[in-house]
C-alpha positions as CSV (number, residue, x, y, z in Angstrom):
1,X,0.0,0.0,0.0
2,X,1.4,3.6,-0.5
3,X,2.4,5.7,1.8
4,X,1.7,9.9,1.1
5,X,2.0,12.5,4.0
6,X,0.5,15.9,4.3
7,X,3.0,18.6,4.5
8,X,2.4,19.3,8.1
9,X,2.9,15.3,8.9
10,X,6.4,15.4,6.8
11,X,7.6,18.5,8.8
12,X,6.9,16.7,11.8
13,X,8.2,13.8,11.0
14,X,11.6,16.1,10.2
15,X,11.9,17.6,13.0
16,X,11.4,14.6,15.6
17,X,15.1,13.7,17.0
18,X,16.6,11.1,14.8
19,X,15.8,8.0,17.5
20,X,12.2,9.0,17.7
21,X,11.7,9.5,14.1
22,X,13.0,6.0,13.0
23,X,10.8,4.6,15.5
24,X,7.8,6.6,13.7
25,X,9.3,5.1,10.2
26,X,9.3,1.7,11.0
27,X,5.9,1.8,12.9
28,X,4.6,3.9,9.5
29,X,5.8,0.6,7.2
30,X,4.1,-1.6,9.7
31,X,1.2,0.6,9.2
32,X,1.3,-0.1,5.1
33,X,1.3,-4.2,5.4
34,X,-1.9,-3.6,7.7
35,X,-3.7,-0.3,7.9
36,X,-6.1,-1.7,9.7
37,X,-4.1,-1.8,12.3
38,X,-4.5,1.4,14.3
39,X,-8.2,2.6,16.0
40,X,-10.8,4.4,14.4
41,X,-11.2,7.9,16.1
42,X,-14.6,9.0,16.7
43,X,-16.9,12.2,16.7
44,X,-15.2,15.3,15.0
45,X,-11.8,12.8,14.1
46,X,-14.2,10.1,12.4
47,X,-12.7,9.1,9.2
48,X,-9.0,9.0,11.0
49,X,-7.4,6.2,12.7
50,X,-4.3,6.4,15.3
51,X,-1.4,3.9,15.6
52,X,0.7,4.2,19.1
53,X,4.4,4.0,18.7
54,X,5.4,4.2,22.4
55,X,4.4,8.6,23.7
56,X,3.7,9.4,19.9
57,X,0.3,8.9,17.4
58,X,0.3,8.3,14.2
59,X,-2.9,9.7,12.9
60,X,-4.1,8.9,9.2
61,X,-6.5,8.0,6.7
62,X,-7.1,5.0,4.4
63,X,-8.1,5.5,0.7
64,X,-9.2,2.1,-0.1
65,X,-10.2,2.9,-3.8
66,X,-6.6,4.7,-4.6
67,X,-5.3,2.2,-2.1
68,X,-2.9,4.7,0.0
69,X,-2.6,5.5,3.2
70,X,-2.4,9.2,3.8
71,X,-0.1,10.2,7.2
72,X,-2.2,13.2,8.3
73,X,-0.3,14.0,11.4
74,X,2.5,13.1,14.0
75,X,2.9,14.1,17.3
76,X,2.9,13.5,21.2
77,X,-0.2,12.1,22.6
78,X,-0.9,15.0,24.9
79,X,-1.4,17.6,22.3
80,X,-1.6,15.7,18.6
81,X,-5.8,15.3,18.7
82,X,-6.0,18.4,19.5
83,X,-3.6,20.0,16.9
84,X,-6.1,18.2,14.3
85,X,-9.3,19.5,15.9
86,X,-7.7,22.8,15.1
87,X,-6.9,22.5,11.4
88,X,-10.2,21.5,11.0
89,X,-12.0,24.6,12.6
C-alpha cells in the first residue's frame, strides 16, 4: 500500500530527533502491510485512525479505492488530537 504525507505530517516527521523518528518510520511501514491496524477515532476525528508507537500517534486516513494511506499528522499524545481539531476549525 502507498504511503503519502501531508506537509504538516512530513515536517513533523523532520523535525522529531533522529531516534524518535526511526521509530515513527518503521511503525509507518508496519502501518502499510496492515492499515487496519491502528483505531478508528470518533466524533469530529471520524474518518481517521491512530497507531501508538510508544508517547507518539500516528494519525491517518485509508483511501481504499486509490489504495494509499495518507499520514495526516504526527505528534505526542498530549497535544496531537487536539492539533487536528484545530486544522479543522
Amino acid at each position: 500500500m502507498r504511503v503519502n504525507y501531508t506537509p504538516t505530517a512530513a515536517k513533523a516527521i523532520r523535525k522529531l530527533d533522529p531516534g524518535t523518528r526511526a521509530q515513527v518510520r518503521a511503525a509507518i511501514e508496519r502501518l502499510a502491510e496492515d492499515p487496519t491496524r491502528g483505531k478508528p477515532l470518533q466524533l469530529t476525528l471520524k474518518g481517521l485512525r491512530s497507531w501508538r508507537t510508544s508517547d507518539w500517534r500516528i494519525v491517518y486516513r485509508v483511501t481504499e479505492a486509490q489504495i494509499e494511506i495518507l499520514i495526516v499528522a504526527v505528534g505526542h499524545r498530549r497535544d496531537v488530537y487536539d492539533q487536528i481539531r484545530e486544522r479543522l476549525k
